[in-house]
C-alpha positions as CSV (number, residue, x, y, z in Angstrom):
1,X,106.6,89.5,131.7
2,X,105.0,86.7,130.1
3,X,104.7,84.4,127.0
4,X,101.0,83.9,125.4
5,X,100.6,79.5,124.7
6,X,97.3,79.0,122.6
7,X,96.8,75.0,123.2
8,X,94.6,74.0,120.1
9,X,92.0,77.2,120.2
10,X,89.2,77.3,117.8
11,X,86.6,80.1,117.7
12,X,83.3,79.5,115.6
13,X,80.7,82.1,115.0
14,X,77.7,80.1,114.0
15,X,78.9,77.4,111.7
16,X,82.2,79.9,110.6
17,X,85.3,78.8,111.7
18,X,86.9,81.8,112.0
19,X,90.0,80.9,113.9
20,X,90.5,76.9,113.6
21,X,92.8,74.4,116.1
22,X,95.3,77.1,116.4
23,X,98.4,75.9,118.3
24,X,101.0,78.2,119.2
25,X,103.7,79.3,122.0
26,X,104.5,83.3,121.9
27,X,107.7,83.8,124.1
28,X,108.1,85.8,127.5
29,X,109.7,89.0,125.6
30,X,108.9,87.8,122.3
31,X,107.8,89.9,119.5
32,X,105.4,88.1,117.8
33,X,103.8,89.2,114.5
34,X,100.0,87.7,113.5
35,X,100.6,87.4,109.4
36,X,98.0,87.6,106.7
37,X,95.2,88.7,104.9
38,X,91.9,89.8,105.7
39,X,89.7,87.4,106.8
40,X,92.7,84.9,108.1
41,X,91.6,85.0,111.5
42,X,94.5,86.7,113.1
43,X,92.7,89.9,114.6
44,X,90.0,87.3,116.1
45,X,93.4,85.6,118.1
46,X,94.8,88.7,119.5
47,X,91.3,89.4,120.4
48,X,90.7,86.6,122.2
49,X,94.5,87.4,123.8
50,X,92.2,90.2,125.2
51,X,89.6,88.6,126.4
52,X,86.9,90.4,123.6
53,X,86.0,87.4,122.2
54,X,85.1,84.2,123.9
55,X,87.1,81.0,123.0
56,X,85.1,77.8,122.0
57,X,87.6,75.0,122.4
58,X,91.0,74.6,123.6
59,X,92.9,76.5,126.3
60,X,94.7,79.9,126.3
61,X,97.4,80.5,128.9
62,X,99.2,83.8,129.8
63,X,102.4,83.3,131.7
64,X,100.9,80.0,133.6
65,X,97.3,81.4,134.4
66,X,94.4,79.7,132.5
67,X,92.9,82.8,131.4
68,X,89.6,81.9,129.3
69,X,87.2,82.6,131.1
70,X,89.0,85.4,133.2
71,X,87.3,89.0,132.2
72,X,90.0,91.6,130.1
73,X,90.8,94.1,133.0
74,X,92.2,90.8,135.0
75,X,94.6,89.8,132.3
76,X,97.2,92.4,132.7
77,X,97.6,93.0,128.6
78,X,97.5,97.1,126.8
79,X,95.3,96.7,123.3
80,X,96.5,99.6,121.2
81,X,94.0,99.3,118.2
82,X,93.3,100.6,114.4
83,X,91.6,103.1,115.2
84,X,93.5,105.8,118.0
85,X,90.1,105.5,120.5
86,X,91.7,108.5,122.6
87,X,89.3,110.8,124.4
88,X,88.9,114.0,122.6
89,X,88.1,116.2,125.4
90,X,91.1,115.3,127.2
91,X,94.5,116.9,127.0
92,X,97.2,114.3,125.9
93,X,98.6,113.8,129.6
94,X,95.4,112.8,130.9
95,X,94.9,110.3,127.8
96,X,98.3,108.9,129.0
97,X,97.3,108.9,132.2
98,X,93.5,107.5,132.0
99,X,94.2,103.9,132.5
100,X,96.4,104.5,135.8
101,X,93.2,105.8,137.4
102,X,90.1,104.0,135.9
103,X,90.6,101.6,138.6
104,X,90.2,103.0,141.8
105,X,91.2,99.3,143.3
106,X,94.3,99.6,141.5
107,X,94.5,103.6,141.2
108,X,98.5,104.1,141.2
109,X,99.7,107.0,143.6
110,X,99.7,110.6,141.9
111,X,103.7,110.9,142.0
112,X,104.5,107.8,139.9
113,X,101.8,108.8,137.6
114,X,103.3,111.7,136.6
115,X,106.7,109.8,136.7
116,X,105.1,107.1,133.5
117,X,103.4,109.7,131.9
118,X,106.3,111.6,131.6
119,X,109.1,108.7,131.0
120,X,106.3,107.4,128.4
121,X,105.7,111.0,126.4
122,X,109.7,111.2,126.3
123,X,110.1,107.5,124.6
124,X,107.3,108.4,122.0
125,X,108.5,112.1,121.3
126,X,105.4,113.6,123.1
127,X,106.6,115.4,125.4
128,X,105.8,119.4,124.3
129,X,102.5,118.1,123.5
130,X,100.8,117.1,126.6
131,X,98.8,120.2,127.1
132,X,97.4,120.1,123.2
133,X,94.1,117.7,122.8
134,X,93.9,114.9,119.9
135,X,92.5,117.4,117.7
136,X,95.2,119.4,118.0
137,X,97.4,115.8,116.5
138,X,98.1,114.5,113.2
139,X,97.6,111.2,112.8
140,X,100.8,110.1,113.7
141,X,100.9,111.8,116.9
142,X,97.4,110.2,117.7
143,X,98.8,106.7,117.4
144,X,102.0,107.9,119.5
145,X,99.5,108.7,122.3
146,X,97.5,105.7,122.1
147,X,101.0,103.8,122.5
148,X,102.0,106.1,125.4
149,X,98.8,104.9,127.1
150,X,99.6,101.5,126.5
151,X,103.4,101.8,127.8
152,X,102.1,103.5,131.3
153,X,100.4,100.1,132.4
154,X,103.3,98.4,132.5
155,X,101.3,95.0,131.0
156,X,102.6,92.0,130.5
157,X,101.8,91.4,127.2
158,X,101.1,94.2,124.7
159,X,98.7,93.5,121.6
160,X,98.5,95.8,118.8
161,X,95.5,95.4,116.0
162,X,97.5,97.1,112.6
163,X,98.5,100.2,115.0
164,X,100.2,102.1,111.6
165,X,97.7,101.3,109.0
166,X,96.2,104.9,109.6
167,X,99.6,106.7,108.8
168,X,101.5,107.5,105.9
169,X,104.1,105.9,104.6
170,X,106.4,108.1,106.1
171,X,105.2,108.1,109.3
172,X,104.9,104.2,109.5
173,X,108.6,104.1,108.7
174,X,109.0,106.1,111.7
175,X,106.9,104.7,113.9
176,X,107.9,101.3,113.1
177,X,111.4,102.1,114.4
178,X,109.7,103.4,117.5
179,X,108.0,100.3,118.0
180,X,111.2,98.2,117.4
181,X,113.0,100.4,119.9
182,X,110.5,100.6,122.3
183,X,110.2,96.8,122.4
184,X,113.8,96.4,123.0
185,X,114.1,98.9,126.0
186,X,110.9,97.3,127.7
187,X,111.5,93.8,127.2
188,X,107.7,92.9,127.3
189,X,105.9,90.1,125.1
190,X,104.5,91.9,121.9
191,X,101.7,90.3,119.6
192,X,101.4,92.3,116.7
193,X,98.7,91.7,114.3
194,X,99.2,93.1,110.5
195,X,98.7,92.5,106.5
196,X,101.5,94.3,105.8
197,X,104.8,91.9,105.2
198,X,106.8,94.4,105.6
199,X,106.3,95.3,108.7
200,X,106.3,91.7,109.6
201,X,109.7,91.4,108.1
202,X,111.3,94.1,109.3
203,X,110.0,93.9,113.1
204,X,109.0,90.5,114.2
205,X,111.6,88.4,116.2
206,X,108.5,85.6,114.9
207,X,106.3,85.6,112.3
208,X,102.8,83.6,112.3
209,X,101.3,83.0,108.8
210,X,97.1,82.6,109.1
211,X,95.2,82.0,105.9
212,X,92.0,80.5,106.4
213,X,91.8,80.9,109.8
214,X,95.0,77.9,110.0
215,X,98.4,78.7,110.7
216,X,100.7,78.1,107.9
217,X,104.1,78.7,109.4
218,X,105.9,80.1,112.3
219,X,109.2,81.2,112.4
220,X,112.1,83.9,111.9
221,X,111.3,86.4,108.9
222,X,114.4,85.6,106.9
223,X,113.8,81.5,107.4
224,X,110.3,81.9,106.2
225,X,111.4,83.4,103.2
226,X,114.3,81.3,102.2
227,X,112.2,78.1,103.1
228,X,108.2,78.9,102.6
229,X,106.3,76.0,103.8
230,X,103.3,76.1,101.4
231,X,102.6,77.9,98.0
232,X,100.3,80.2,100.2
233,X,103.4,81.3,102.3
234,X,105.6,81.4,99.2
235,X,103.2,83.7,97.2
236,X,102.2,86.0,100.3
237,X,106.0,86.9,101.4
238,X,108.1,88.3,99.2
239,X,107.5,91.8,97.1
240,X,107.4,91.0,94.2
241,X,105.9,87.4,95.0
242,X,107.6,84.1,94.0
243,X,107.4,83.3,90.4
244,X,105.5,79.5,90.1
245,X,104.5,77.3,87.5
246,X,103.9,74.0,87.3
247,X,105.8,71.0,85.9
248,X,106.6,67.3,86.1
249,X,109.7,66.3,88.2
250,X,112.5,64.4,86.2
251,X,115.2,63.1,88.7
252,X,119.0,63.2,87.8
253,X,120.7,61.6,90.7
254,X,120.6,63.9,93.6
255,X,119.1,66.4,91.8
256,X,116.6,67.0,89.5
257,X,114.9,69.1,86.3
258,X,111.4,69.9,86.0
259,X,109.7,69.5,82.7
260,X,107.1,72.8,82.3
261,X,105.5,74.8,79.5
262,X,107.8,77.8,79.7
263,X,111.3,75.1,79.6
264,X,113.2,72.8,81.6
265,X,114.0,74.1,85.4
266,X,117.2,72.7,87.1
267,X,117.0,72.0,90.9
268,X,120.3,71.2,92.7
269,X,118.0,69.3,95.6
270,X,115.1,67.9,94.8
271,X,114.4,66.7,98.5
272,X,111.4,64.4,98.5
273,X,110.2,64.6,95.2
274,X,109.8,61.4,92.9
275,X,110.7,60.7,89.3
276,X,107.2,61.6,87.5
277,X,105.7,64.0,90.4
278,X,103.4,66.5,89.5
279,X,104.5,69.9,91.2
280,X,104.3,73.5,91.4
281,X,108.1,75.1,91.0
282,X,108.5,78.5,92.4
283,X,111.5,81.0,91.9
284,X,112.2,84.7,93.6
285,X,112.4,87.5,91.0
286,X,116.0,87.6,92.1
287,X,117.4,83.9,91.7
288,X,116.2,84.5,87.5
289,X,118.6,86.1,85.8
290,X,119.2,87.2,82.0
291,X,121.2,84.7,80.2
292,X,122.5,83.5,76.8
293,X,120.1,81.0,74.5
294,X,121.1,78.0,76.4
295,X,119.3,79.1,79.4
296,X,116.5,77.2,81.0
297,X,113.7,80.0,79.9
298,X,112.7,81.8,76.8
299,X,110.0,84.6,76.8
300,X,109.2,88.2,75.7
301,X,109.5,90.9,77.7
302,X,106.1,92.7,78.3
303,X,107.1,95.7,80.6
304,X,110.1,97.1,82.4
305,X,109.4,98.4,85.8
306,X,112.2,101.1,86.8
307,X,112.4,101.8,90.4
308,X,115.5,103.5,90.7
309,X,117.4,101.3,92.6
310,X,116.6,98.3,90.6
311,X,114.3,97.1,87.8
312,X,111.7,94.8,87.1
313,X,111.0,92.8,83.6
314,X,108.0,91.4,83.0
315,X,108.2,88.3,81.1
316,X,105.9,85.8,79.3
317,X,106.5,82.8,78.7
318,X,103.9,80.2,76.9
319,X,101.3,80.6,79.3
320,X,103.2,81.9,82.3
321,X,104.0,85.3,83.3
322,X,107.9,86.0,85.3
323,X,108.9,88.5,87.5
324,X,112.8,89.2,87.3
325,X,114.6,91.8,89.9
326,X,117.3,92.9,88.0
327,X,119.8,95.7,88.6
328,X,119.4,99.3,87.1
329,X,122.2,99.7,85.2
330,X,121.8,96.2,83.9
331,X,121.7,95.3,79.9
332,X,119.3,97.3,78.0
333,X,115.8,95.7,77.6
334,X,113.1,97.0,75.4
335,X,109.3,95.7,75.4
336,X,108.7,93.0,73.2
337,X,112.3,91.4,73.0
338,X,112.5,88.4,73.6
339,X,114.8,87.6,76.6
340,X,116.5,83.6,78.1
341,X,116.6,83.8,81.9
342,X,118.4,81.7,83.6
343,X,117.8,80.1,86.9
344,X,120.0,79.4,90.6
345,X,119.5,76.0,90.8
346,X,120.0,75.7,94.6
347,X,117.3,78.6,95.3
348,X,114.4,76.5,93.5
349,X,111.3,75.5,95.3
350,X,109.0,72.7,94.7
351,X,105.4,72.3,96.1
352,X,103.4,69.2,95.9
353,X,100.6,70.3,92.9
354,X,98.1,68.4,94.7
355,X,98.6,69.1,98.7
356,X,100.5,72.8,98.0
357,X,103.0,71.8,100.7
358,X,107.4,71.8,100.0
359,X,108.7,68.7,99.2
360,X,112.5,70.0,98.9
């Protein structure tokens, strides 16, 4: 096993930056989820894990080998992509079975073939189906098999390009439990690239935020959301996104209020933030809550989202526009009443207006 160290990497197509001074240490038995949305640069990183696109500054280690300039089949790594790339006119065991002999350096012996392919088919739930061919699959079973063949190598690291955007959203569900499971039984380094934060939330040991071709943040899913780095972190986790508006900071001893359009936001810590800053404040749906008319915000409600479990109001307020995650069986709302919300003062966020970065 081994961890993945990029050491200031930078990949340029022309004059695009596409991946820029990217700096970051993927742990031996880590798994490691590339964050963010298309265009960010993190399909070009695992890529260049792989060895499919060249690096043009800065050094990329695997375990302790330099490895830039060393060719993909030398890297001991399994790329399981979007797209399932299985051979069609092959039966599912000799999909599984295809990288163990197409290297006849490295061919391994017939016995233990069969021995992966079958301990691999069993972990994925293939097993009656290694006679049918990929034609014979859904979708779901298609991406199983492409996994299979990635398990039989026995890689170090294992990088997988959005492996369930294909699949329903039952299926990823599933196979997103497979993943998480498989990863714990084989203890191997996994870089995961995806746009999808939930799957980022709910199977990364590590997240990795890229916008821009720049990581944002790095770190556990649950410490990225309480503490989001930047405004672009703070909007792109969280389902619904973080509620933000902009204000002027007013200290009051430790704490602070911010003056804005839609009322006057308390903040229990305003961290770095000076009497008279300009700054963006940003609230989760859940830390608003319906109040009486002394609360901090007044608005009307525009819709009411029911979603079984919970509900949504919509809220406008001046100019701004709230999100507030509200139980079901909470008080009745109707469209166009007009609503106070109140807010947790210790779960408030302020970002800088001019840099975007937290400053509490």
């Amino acid at each position: 096993m081994s961890g993945v160290t990029f050491d200031r990497i930078t990949k340029r197509y022309g004059d695009v930056v596409a991946v820029d001074q990217l700096t970051l240490d993927i742990r031996d038995g880590e798994f490691m989820v590339l964050l963010g949305p298309s265009g960010c640069g993190k399909s070009t990183a695992l890529r260049m894990i792989a060895g499919l696109e060249e690096i043009s500054d800065g050094v990329l280690t695997i375990g302790d080998r330099v490895v830039n300039h060393l060719p993909p089949r030398d890297r001991d790594i399994a790329m399981v992509f979007q797209s399932y790339a299985l051979y069609p006119h092959m039966t599912v065991a000799k999909n599984i079975e295809s990288p163990l002999v197409a290297n006849k350096a490295a061919r391994v012996p017939t016995e233990e073939r069969q021995r992966r392919i079958a301990e691999a088919a069993e972990t994925l739930g293939l097993t009656e189906y290694l006679d049918r061919k990929p034609g014979e699959l859904s979708g779901g079973q298609r991406q199983r098999v492409a996994l299979a063949r990635a398990i039989v190598r026995r890689p170090e690291v294992f990088l997988m390009d959005e492996p369930l955007s294909n699949l329903d959203a039952k299926l990823r569900t599933q196979t997103r439990l497979e993943l998480v499971e498989m990863h714990r039984r084989l203890g191997t380094t996994f870089v995961y690239v995806t746009h999808d934060q939930v799957e980022a939330m709910t199977m990364a040991d590590r997240i990795a935020i890229m916008s821009g071709g720049a990581l944002q943040q790095v770190g556990e899913p649950q410490a990225v959301y309480e503490r989001p780095a930047n405004l672009f972190v703070a909007g792109f986790i969280g389902s619904p996104p973080m509620n933000t508006l902009s204000g002027t900071v007013a200290r009051t001893g430790a704490g602070a209020t911010v003056r804005t359009a839609a009322g006057d936001v308390p903040v229990a810590d305003a961290g770095e933030a000076a009497d008279g800053q300009a700054v963006v404040v940003g609230v989760r749906p859940e830390h608003l809550h319906l109040s009486d008319a002394d609360a901090a915000i007044t608005g009307t409600t525009e819709n009411v989202e029911l979603l079984g479990h919970e509900r949504h109001l919509i809220v406008r307020a001046g100019d701004a526009r709230f999100v507030v995650r509200e139980p079901s069986d909470g008080p009745d709302v109707r469209v166009g009443e007009a609503v106070h919300l109140s807010v947790e003062a210790d779960e408030v966020h302020l970002f800088d207006e001019a840099t975007t970065w937290r400053v509490n």
